[in-house]
N, C-alpha and C positions, 0 to 999 in steps of 0.2 A: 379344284381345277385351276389352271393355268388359264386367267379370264384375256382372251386377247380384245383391248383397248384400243379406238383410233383415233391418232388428238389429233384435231385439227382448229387450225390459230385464224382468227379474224380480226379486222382489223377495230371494231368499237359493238356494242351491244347492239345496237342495229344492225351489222351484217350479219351476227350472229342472228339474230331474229329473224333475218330474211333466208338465212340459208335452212333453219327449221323449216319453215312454210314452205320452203316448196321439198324438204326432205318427208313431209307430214302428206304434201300433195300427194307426192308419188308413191308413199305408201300405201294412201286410199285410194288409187283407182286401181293398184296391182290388187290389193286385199278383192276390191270391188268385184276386179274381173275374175277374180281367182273363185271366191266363198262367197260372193253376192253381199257384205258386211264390212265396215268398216270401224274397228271396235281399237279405241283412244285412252290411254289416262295421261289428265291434265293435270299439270304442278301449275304451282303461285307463285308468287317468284315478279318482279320488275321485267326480266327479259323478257321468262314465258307472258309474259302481258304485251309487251311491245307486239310478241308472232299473234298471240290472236288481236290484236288490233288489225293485224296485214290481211288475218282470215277472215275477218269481216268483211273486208273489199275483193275476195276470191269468188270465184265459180269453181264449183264440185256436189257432185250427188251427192247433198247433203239429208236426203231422205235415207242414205242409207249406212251415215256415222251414229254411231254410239259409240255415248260419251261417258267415261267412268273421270274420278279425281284420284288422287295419291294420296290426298291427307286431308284434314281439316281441323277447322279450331272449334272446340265447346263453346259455341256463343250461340247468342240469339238469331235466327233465319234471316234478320235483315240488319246484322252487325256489320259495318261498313268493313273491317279484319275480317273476315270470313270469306276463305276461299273463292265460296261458292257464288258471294254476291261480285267480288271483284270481277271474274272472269265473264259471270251473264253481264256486268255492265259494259266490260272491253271486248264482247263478242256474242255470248247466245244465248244473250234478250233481243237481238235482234236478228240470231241469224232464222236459219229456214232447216235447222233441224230440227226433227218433230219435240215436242216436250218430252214426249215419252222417252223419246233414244235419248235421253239426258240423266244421270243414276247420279245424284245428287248425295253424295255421306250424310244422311239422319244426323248429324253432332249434336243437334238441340235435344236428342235425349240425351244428353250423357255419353260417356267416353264407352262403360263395359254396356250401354246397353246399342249404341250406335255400332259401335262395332259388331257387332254381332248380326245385326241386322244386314249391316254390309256386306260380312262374312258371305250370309248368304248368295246375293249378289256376285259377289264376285267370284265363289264358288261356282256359279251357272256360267259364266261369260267369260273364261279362259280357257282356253288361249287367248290374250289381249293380240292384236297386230303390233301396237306400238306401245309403249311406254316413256311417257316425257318427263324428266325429275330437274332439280336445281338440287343444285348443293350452296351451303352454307359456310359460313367462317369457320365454323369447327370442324367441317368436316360434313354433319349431318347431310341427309337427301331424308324426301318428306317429310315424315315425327319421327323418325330413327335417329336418335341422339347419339352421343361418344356416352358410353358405361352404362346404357341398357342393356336388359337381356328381356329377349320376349322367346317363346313357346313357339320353337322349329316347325311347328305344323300347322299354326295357325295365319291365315290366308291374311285377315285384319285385324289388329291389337289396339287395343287402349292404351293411352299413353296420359300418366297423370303426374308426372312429374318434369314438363317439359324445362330445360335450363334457361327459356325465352317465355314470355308471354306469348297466350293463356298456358297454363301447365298441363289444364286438360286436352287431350287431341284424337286425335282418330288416326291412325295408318296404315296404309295396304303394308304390311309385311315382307321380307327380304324373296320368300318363297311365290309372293304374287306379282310384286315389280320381276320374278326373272320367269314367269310364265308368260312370256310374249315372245313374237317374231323380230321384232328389234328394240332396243332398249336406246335413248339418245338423252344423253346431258348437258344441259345449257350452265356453263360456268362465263362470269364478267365480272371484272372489279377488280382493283386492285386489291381489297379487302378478301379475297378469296385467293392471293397467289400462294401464300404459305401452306393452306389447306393442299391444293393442286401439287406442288413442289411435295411434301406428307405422300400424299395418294401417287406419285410417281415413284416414290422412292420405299414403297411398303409399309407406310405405317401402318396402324389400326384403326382406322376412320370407316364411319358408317358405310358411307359409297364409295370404300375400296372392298364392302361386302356384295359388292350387286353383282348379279349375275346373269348373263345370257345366252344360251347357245350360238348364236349369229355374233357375238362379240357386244363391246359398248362405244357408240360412236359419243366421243366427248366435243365437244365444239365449243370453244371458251373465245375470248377475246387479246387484246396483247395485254392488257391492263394485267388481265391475272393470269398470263403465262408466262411461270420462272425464269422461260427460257428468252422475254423480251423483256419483262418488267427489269427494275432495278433490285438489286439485290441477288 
């Protein structure tokens, strides 16, 4: 399909984090009013951390977000690298969503047996509403590397070969990030313009495989857009 893309340019990773939050707001009270749910997956990521910093200091029916991740790393439950501990420290360890509405990736079994477990999961709770990713230097978004190949039909895959530390991973799969009502990417850095410039121009980078029916709102910074950076 002909994925239609909206880049929109900010001025440093802070505006960019503030323009998610309140694009993340007004997704949850439309979901709210519309299906009484508001159903999230979280990326890791320096930016994504800045916006739940800002969501920490927000008011919203948070009785009624659930919270899914995009990936995580094979480490231990309270590995300072682990996803899942970053994000409860910069947002919901302290927020006022229930524990429950929080669906945590198992990683500390293991990459094939977490995943699976996920699988399930996240087999029950799609349609997602939103879908939050970062991309990387090479290109990647969540554990989806440059020259993997995973299994078209599988929701969550194992990834044990990662080209970054830990090798082992967890990932929602291409088929479960484009199971949502909007898809949105936080790219910043100047260390990420050449991937961007790649994914503008057609290469074969992970997250120029995503896909959404509603389109993909990209939101990056100038640092790493070709079109203001040097070069």
């Amino acid at each position: 399909m002909t994925q239609a893309i909206r880049w929109q340019c900010f001025s440093d990773p802070q505006a960019v984090a503030g323009e998610a939050v309140q694009r993340i707001l007004t997704a949850a009270r439309q979901a709210i009013a519309q299906r009484g749910a508001f159903k999230i997956v979280l990326a890791g990521g320096s930016t994504p951390l800045q916006a739940y910093r800002q969501l920490a200091d927000c008011e919203a029916d948070w009785a009624r977000w659930f919270v899914y991740l995009g990936d995580e790393r094979c480490l231990p439950v309270d590995h300072p690298e682990r996803n899942s501990r970053m994000i409860a420290e910069a947002w919901l360890a302290q927020s006022r969503i229930p524990a429950e509405n929080i669906a945590w990736i198992p990683a500390e079994l293991g990459a094939q047996q977490g995943a699976a477990a996920y699988g399930d999961l996240v087999r029950a709770a799609v349609p997602f509403d939103l879908v939050l990713l970062g991309m990387g230097e090479d290109g990647h978004t969540a554990s989806l590397f440059p020259g993997q190949v995973h299994d078209s039909e599988t929701l969550v895959v194992p990834v044990s070969d990662a080209p970054k530390p830990p090798p082992d991973r967890i990932s929602l799969n291409y088929p479960a990030l484009a199971d949502t009502r909007a898809l949105m990417v936080l790219v910043t850095g100047a260390g990420k313009r050449e991937a961007v410039r790649g994914w503008q121009q057609g290469a074969a980078l992970p997250v120029a495989k995503l896909e959404c029916a509603a389109g993909i709102d990209v939101l990056l910074d100038e640092a790493a857009n070709p079109g203001t950076g040097p070069g």
